[in-house]
N, C-alpha and C positions, 0 to 999 in steps of 0.2 A: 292660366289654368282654366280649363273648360268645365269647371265647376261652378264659377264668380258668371254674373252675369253682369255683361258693358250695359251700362244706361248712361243716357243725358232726362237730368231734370230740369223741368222747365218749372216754373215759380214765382210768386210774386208776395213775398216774405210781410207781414202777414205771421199773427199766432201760431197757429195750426203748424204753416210750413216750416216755422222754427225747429217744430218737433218732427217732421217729415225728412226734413235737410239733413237733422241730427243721426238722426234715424239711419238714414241710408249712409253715412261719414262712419259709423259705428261698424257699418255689418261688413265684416268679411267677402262676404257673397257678392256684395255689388262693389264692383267694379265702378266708380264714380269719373266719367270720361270729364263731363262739362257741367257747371248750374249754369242754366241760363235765365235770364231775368225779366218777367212784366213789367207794367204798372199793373194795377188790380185794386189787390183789397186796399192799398195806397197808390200814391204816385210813384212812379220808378225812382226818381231823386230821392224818394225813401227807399224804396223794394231795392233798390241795389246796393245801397252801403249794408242794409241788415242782412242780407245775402251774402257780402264780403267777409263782416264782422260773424257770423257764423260759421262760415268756411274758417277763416283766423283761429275762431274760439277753439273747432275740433283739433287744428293741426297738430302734428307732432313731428320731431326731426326726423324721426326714420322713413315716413311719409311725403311723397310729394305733394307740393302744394296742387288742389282741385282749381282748377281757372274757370274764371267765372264773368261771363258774357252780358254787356247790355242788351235789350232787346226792345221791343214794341213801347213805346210810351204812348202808346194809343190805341183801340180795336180797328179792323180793317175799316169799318163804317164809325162814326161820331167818335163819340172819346170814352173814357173808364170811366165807371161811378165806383167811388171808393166806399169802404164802409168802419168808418171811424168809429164808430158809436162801439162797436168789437174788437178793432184791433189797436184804438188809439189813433192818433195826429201822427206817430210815428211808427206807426204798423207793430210796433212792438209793445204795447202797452204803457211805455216810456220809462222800459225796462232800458236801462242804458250798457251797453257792452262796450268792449273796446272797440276803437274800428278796425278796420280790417285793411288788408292791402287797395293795388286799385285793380279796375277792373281790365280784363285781357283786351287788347285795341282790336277787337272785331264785330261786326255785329253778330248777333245773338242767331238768326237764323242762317249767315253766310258762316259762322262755325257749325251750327248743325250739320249743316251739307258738304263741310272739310271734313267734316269728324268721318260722318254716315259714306264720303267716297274712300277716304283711307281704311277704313273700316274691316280689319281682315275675317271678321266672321259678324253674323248681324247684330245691331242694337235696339235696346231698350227704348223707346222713348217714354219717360214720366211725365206729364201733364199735371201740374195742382194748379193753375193759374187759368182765364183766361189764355185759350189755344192758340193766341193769334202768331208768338213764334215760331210753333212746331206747323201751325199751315202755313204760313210766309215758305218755309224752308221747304218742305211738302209738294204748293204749288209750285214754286217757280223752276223745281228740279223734278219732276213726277218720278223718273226711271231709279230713282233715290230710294225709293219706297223701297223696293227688292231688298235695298240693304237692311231694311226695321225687320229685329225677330216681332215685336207689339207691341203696341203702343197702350197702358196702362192710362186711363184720367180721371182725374173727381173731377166730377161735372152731370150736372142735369139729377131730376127726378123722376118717381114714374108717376108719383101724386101733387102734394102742390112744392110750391118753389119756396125758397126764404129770402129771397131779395120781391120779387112779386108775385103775386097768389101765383101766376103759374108756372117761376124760373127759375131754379138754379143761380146763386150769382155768376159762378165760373161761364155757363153756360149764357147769361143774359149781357155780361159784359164783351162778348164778342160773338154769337151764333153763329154769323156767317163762316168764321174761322170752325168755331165745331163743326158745322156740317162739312167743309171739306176735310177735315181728319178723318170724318167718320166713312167718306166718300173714296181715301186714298188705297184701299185696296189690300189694306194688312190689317190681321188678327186685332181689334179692339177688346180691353177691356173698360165697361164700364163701373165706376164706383160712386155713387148715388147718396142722395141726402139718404135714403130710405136704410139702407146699410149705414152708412158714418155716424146716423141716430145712434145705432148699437154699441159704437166705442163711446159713450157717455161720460166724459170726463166729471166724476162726483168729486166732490171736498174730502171724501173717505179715497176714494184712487190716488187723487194730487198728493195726499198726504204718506198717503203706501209710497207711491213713488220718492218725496222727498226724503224718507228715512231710509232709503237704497243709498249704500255705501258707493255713491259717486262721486265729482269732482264737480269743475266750474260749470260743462257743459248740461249735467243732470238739474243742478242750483239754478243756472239761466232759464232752461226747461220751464223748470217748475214756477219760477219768480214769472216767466212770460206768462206762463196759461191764469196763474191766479188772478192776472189782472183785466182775465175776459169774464165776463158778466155773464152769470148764472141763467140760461135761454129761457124764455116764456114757453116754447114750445113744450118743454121738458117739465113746467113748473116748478121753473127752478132749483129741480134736483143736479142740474151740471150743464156743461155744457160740451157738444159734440166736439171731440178733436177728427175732421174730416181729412185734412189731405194725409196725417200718417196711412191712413186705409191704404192709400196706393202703393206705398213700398212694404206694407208690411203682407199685401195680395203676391209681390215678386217672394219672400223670403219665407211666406208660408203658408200657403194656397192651403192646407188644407186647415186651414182656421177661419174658411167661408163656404158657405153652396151659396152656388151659380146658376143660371142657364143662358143659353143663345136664344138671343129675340133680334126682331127689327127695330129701330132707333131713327127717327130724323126729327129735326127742329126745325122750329117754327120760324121762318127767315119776316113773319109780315112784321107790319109795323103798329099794329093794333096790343090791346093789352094780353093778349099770349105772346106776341114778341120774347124767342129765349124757351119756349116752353119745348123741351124733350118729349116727341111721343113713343113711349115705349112701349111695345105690341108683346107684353108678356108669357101672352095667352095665345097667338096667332092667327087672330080675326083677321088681318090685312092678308094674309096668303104672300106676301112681302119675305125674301129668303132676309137670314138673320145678318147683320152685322156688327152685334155687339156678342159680348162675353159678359152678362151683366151678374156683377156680384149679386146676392140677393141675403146672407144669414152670413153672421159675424162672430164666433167665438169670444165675445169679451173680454173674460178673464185672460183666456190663452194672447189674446191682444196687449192686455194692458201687463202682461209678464212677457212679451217678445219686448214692449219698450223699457222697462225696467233692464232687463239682461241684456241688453245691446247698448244703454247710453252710459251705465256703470263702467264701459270698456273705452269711454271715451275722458280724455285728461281733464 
């Protein structure tokens, strides 16, 4: 149906994309070709069984199973800095699910590029992880690109950063990889700490949420986000659920304003290393290559995840 839209997610499981994964497993509208999997906010030896075991958790028999691809266990340069202190020792809060199947015998960027060449009308790609799958798969096939309708990613800021004053983690744990995404030549959008602040996960929302007449998937949700820790940034009024932002931009774009700017990151190796400069405003004269989200309808956000995981078993 030329209504649903083909995406491959890319991820690195991790709170947030608990709810992101969910998220897209639930909607109608997205057509779920591949999860593909990091290391990131954990190591891959986590980020992929919780990838698996959440894939498992949505299934249902009338449904086929979503296959789900190992990928990068490292950035193109050095290795992942994880960040446990948020997501746990096992990305999941040590929320424990069942597990899941194993994972599809291919790598993670060498299906990208089966998917993106069979591909009878263009795809999605989703980005919530460190970019280094979706450039692996990017560079090494470029004429590939034609196939991507756009590429959606949480990554980077246009103020400061939350892994270092001036980075994004998504974006600091592999740059080199985001600037060639940003460099591949198809439609970008961007999705920013500065927007993700907006979906504000309160103790008042988690709670709306768990009394939604759901199932296992709504319960694991909710069990996972309670056990991230209230942000300092926020005053710990809640804390940001970031990577849903990116599928819920595919399912209902008009619950943000936007504009087109220029975007590149910082490749040095001093302490901007990771730092997105994003030319808002158009001092650089630089033509635009992002789509950068910028205002977030809250409510109408935190009622798209409510009415979409309720439908899930």
């Amino acid at each position: 149906m030329h209504d649903t839209i083909p995406v491959i997610l890319d991820c690195d499981p991790g709170t947030d994309d608990a709810f992101a994964l969910l998220l897209a497993l639930a909607s109608p509208r997205i057509k779920l070709l591949a999860v593909t999997v990091a290391g990131g906010n954990v190591g891959l030896d986590r980020t992929l069984p919780n990838a698996l075991a959440l894939v498992a958790l949505a299934g249902a028999p009338e449904r086929p199973p979503v296959p789900v691809f190992a990928g990068a266990d490292r950035p193109l340069l050095g290795s992942f800095t994880s960040e446990v202190r948020v997501h746990g020792v096992d990305g999941l809060g040590g929320v424990a699910l069942p597990p899941g199947g194993a994972a599809t015998a291919e790598v993670a960027a060498d299906a990208i590029r089966r998917i993106l060449r069979a591909a009878a009308r263009p795809v999605t790609l989703v980005g919530i992880a460190p970019a280094t799958n979706l450039a692996l798969a990017l560079a090494t096939e470029p004429p590939l690109a034609a196939k991507v309708e756009r590429i959606v990613l949480m990554s980077g800021a246009w103020a400061e950063g939350n892994a270092t004053p001036a980075a994004e983690f998504n974006a600091l744990n592999d740059p080199e990889a985001l600037a060639i995404v940003l460099a591949c030549g198809r439609p970008v959008v961007l999705v920013t700490l500065e927007l993700t602040a907006q979906a504000l996960c309160t103790p008042a929302r988690l709670a709306a949420l768990r009394v939604a007449d759901g199932g296992r998937c709504l319960r694991a949700a909710c069990d996972i986000q309670a056990t991230v820790p209230l942000s300092r940034r926020f005053d710990g009024r809640g804390a940001a659920l970031h990577d849903p932002c990116a599928i819920a931009w595919l399912l209902r774009p008009d619950l943000f304003t936007a504009r087109d700017c220029a975007v590149e990151v910082d490749l040095g190796p001093g302490p901007g290393r990771g730092r997105t400069l994003i030319d808002r405003w158009g001092r650089t004269g630089r033509p635009a290559n992002v789509t950068l989200a910028e205002t977030l309808d809250a409510d109408g956000f935190f009622n798209l995840l409510g009415e979409a995981l309720v439908r899930l078993p």
